[in-house]
C-alpha positions as CSV (number, residue, x, y, z in Angstrom):
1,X,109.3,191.0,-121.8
2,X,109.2,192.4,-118.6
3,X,109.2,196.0,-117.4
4,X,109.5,196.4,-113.7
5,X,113.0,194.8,-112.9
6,X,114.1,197.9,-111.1
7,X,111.9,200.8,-108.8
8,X,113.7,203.9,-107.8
9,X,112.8,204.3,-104.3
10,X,112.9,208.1,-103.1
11,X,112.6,209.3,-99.6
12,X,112.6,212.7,-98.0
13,X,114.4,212.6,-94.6
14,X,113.1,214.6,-91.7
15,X,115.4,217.4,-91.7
16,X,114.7,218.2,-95.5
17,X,118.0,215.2,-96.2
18,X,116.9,214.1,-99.2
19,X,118.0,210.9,-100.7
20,X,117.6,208.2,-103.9
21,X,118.5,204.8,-104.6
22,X,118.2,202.1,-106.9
23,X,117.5,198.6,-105.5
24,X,119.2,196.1,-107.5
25,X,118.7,192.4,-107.7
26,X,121.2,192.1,-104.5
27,X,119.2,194.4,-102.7
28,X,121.2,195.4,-99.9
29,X,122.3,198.5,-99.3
30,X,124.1,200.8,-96.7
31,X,124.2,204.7,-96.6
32,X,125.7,207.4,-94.1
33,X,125.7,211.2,-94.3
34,X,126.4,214.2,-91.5
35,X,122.6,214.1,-91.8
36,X,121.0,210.5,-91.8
37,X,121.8,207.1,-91.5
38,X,120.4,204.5,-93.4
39,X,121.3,200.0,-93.0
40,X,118.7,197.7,-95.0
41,X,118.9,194.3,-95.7
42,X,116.4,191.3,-96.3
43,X,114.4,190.4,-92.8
44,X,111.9,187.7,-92.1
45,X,108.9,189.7,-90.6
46,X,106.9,192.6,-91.5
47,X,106.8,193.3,-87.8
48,X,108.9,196.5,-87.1
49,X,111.0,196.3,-84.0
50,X,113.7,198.3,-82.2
51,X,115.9,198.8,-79.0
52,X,117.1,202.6,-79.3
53,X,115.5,205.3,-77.3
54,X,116.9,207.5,-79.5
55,X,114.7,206.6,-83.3
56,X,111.3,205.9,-83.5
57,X,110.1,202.6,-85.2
58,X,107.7,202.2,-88.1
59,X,106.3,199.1,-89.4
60,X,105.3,198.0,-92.6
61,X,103.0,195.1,-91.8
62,X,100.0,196.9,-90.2
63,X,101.4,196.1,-87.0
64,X,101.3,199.1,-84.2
65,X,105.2,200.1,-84.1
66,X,106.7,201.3,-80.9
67,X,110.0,203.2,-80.4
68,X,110.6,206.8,-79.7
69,X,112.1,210.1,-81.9
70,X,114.4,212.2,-80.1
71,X,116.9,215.1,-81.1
72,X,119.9,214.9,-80.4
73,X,122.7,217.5,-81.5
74,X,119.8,219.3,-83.0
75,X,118.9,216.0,-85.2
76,X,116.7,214.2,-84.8
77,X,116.3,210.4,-86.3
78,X,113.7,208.0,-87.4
79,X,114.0,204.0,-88.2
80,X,112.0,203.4,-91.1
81,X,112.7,199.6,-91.1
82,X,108.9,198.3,-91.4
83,X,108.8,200.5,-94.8
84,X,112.2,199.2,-96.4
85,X,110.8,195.5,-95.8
86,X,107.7,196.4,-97.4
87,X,109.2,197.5,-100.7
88,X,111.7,194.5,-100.0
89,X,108.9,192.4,-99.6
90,X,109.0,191.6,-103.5
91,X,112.1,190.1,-103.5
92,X,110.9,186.4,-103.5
93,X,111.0,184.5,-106.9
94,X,106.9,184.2,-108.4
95,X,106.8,181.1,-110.6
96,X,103.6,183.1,-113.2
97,X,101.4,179.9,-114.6
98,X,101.3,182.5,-117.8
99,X,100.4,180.9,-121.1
100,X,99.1,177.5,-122.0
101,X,97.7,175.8,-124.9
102,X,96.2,172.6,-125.8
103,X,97.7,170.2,-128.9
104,X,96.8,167.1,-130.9
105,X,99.1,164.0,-129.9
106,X,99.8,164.0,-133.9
107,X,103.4,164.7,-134.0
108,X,107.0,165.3,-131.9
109,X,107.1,168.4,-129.8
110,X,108.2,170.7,-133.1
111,X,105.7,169.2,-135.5
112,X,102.4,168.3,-133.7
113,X,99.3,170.6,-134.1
114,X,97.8,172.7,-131.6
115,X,94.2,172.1,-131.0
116,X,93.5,175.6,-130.3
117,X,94.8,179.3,-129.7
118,X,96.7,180.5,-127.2
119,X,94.8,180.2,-123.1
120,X,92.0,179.2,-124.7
121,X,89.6,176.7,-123.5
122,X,88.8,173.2,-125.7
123,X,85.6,171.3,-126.1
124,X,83.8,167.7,-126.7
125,X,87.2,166.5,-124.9
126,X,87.1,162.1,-125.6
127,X,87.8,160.1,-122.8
128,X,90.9,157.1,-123.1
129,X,92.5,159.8,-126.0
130,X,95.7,161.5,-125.4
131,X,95.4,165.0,-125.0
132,X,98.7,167.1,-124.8
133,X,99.1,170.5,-122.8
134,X,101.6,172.7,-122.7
135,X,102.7,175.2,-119.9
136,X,104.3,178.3,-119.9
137,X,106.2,179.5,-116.5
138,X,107.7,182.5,-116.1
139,X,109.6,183.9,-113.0
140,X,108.1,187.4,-112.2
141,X,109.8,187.7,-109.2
142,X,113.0,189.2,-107.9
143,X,114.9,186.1,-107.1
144,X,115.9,182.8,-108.3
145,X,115.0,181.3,-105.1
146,X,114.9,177.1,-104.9
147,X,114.7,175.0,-108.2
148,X,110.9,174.1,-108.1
149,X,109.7,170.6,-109.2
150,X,106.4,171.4,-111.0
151,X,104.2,169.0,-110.9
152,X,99.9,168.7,-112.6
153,X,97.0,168.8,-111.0
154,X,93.4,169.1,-112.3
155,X,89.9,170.2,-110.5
156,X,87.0,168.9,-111.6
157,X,85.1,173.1,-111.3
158,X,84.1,175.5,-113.6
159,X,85.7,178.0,-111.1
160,X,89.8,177.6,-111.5
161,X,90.5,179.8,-108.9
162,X,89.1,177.6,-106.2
163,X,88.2,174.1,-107.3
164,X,89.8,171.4,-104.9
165,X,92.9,170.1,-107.2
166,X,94.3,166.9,-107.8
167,X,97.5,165.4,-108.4
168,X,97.5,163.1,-112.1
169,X,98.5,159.9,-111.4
170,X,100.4,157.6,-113.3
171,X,97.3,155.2,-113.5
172,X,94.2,156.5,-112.1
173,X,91.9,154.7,-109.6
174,X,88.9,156.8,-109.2
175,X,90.6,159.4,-110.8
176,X,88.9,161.6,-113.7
177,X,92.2,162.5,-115.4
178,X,95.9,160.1,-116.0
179,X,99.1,160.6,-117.7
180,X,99.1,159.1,-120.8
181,X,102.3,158.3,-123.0
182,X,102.8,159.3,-127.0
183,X,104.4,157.6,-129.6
184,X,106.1,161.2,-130.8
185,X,107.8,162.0,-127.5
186,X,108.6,160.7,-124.3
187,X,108.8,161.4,-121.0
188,X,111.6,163.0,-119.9
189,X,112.7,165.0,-123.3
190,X,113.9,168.6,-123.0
191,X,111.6,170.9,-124.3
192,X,112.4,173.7,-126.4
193,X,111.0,177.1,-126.9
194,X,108.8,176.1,-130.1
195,X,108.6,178.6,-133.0
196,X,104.4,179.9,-132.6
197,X,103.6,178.2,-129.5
198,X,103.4,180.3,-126.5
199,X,104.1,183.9,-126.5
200,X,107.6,184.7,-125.1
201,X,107.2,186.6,-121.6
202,X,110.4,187.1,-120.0
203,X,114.6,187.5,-121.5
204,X,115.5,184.3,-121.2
205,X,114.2,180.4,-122.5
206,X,114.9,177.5,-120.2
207,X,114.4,174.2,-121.1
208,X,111.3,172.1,-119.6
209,X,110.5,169.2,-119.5
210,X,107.9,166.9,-121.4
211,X,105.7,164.2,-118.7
212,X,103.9,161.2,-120.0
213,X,104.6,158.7,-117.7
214,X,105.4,161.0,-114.2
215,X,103.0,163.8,-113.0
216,X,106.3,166.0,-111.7
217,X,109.6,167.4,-113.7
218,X,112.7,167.2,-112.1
219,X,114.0,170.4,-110.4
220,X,114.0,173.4,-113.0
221,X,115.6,176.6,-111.6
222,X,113.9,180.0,-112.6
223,X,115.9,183.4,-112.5
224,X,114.3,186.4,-112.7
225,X,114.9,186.6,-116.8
226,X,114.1,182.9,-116.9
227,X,110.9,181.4,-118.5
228,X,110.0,177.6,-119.5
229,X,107.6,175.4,-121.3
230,X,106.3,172.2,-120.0
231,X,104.1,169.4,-121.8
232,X,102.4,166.7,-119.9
233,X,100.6,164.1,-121.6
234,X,97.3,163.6,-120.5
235,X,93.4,161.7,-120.7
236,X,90.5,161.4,-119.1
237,X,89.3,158.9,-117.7
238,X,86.5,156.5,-118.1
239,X,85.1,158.4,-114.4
240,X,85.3,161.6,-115.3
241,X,82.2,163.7,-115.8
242,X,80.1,163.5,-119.4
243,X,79.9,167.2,-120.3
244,X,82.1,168.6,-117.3
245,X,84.6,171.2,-117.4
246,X,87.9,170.7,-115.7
247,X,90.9,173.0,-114.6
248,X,94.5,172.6,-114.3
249,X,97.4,174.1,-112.7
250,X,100.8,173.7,-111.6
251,X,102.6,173.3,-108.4
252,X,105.9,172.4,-106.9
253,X,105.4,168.8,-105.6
254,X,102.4,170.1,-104.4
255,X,103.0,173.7,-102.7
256,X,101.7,176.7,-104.5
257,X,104.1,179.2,-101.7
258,X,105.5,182.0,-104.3
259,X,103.3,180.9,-107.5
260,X,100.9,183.0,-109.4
261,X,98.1,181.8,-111.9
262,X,97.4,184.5,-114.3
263,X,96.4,181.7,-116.7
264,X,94.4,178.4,-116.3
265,X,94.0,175.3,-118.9
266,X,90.2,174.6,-118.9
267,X,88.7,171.6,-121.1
268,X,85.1,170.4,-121.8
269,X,84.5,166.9,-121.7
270,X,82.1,165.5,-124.6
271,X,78.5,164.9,-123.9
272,X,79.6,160.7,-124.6
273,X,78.4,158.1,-126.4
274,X,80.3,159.3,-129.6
275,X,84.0,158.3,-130.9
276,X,85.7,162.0,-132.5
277,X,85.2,160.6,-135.9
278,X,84.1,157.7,-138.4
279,X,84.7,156.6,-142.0
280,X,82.6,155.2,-144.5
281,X,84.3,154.2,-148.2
282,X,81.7,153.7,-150.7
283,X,82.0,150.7,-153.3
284,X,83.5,151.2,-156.7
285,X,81.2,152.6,-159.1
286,X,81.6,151.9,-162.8
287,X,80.6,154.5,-165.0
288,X,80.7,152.3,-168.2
289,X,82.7,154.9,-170.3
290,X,85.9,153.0,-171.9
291,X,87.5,156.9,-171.9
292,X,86.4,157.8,-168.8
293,X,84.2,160.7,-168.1
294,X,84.6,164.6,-166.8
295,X,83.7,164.6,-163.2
296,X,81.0,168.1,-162.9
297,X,79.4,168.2,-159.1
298,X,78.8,166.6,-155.9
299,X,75.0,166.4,-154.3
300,X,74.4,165.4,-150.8
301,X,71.6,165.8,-147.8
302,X,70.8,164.7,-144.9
303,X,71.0,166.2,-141.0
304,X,74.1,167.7,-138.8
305,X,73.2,168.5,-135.6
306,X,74.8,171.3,-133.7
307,X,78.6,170.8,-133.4
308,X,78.7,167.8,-135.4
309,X,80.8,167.8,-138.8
310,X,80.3,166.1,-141.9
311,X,83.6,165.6,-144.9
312,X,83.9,164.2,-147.9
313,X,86.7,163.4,-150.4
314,X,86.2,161.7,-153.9
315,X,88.9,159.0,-156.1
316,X,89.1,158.1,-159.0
317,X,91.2,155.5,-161.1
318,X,91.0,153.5,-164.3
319,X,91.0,150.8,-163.2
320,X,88.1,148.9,-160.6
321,X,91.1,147.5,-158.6
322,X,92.7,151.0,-158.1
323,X,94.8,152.3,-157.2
324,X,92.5,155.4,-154.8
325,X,93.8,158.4,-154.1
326,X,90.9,160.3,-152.2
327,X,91.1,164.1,-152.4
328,X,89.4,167.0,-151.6
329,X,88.5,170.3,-154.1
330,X,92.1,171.5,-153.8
331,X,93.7,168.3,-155.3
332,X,94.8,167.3,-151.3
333,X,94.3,164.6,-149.5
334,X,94.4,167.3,-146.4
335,X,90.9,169.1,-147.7
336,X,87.2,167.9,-148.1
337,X,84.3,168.8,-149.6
338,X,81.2,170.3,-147.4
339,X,84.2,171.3,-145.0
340,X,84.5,175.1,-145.2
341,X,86.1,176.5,-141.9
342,X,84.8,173.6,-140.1
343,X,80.8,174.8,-140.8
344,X,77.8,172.9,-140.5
345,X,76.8,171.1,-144.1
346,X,75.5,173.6,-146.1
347,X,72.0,172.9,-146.7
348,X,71.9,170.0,-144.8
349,X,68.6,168.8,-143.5
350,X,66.7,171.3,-146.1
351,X,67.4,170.7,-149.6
352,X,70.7,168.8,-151.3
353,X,73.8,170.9,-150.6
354,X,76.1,171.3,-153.8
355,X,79.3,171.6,-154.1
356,X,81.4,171.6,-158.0
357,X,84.5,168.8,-158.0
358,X,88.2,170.4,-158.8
359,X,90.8,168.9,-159.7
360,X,90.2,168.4,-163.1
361,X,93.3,166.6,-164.3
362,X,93.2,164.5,-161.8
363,X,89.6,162.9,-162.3
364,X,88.4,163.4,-165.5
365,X,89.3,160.9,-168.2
366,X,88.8,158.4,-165.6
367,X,86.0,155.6,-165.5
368,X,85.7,154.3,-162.2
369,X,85.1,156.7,-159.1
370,X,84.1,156.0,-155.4
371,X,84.4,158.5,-152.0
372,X,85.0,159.1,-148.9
373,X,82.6,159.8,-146.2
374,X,83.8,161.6,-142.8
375,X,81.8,161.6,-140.0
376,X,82.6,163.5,-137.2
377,X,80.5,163.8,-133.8
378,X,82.5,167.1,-132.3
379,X,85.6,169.3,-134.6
380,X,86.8,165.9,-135.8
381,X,89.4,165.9,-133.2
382,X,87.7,165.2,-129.8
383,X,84.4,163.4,-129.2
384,X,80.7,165.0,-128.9
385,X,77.4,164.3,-128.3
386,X,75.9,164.1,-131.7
387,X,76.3,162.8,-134.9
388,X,75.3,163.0,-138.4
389,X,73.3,161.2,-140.6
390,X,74.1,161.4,-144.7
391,X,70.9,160.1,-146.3
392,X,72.2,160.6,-150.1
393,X,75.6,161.3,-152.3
394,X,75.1,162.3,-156.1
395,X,78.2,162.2,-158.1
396,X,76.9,163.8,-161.3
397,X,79.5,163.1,-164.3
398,X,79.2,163.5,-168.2
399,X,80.8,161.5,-171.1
């Protein structure tokens, strides 16, 4: 939430008049004693300027002021105009590029995951995949000023500040990045102010707007309470750089006047070569045991180089035909073996990694069995460099 919507402004006058104000959003104001004089309003220039012979004139923008003091009727009088436009000088709307955070294209704007936390970077980024990123705009400023039109842009620098940016196209000629649709939303929905998305940083939500298909919302008008969220659907292209970081920002149709980046989306393309992940099912083994058997451990070995990942999930049935409902040690067909946290295989590339099969009730008793391998050549959501190689899978079982 914010916490400088209002400054008191105190001034001590020259003849010891003191005075205090408080500038509200309007800020305008007029003031007259027996001892001072004061008219302020918004102005266009930080020069100071004045026609009296009877005030003296003091700018604000580092500009040499001229004008005179005299006393007249034992006063004597000073136009501080320069310095009331300097402390108006914040009353422009600043569009903040805040928050952002990078998500799967794996569900509607409520129910699709989020890649990673909060202004944080992603990695091993696959080309031709949809990649969605949401924006967070908040209006630190003092006014509403125009209704802004933002539209995405990306550099192609590990410095965000000042990389050369790029409107996304719609379809990308030598482009490195596109827009790219979804089949959960489409372009043109209202956004909403989803429940643990982006941290909350002004009063008020207004909607956004989600882009797949156009780089630029339509005109969304910030107050100074107002914040919004904005996702664009995005991929990189078959140009962009193997291994190269990228930046993004936003702007309105282009013009970054009266916006502030205090956060900026960086991703890490994949070294290429590798798709994000691969399956292998195994043929049905038979274990010969009219009752079936109890199901005890899992062996496997083989290499996982540095970032890669390597899953596995096991089914059973009684019968050869099925049916094969592939689970993981917690009885879901959301977890895997050899897949704690997202670590390297234990053991891999050493000696036989072990891990002991749950789910009792669901596999013992059973005589047929086959799994599931998982492959994965970055976090098993974007692509990487490297791969692994599974040279063998025990399934040790008992009658």
């Amino acid at each position: 939430m914010k916490k400088h919507r209002a400054i008191i402004f105190c001034f001590v006058l020259f003849l010891l008049s003191a005075f205090c104000f408080l500038l509200s959003a309007s800020f305008a104001f007029e003031s007259t004693s027996t001892n001072f004089e004061i008219h302020a309003g918004a102005v266009d220039s930080v020069a100071g300027f004045g026609t009296s012979t009877s005030f003296q004139n003091i700018s604000a923008g580092g500009q040499l002021a001229t004008g005179s003091s005299t006393v007249s009727g034992g006063s004597a009088r000073r136009l501080l105009s320069g310095v009331l436009y300097w402390l108006g000088g914040f009353f422009t709307p600043r569009y903040d590029q805040i928050h952002y955070r990078w998500r799967n294209d794996n569900g509607n704007e409520a129910s699709a995951t989020w890649r990673a936390n909060e202004d944080t970077q992603i990695l091993n980024v696959s080309k031709a995949t949809t990649t969605r990123l949401r924006f967070e705009v908040s209006n630190e400023g003092w006014r509403t000023g125009g209704s802004p039109q933002f539209k995405i842009e990306y550099a192609s620098t590990t410095t965000c500040s000042s990389g050369t940016y790029t409107a996304i196209p719609a379809i990308a000629a030598t482009e490195h990045w596109q827009m790219a649709t979804s089949s959960y939303v489409n372009d043109g929905d209202a956004t909403t102010n989803v429940a643990s998305g982006l941290t909350d940083e002004n009063a008020t939500f207004t909607a956004g707007q989600v882009k797949t298909t156009g780089n630029m919302t339509s005109a969304i008008t910030l107050t100074p309470q107002n914040f919004t969220e904005i996702e664009y659907g995005i991929l990189a292209t078959s140009t962009a750089n193997n291994g190269g970081t990228y930046c993004f920002r936003l702007t309105d149709n282009g013009s970054t006047v009266n916006f502030n980046y205090s956060q900026y989306p960086t991703a890490v393309l994949g070294g290429g070569g590798y798709q994000p992940i691969g399956t292998i099912e195994s043929p049905v083994f038979d274990t010969g045991a009219a009752n079936g058997v109890g199901f005890n451990f899992i062996m496997a070995s083989g290499t996982t180089p540095t970032g890669a990942k390597f899953r596995m999930q096991l089914a059973t049935s009684n019968s050869s035909g099925g049916p094969w409902n592939y689970l993981g040690p917690n009885c879901a067909d959301t977890t895997y073996y050899f897949d704690a946290a997202f670590a390297p295989f234990p053991g891999i590339g050493n000696s036989p990694a072990t891990q002991e099969i749950g789910c009792p009730n669901s596999h013992n008793n059973k005589r047929y069995f086959r799994y599931k391998l998982i492959l994965c050549s970055g976090d098993c959501s974007a692509g990487g460099s490297d791969t692994p190689q599974i040279d063998k899978i025990i399934v040790n079982w008992s009658p």
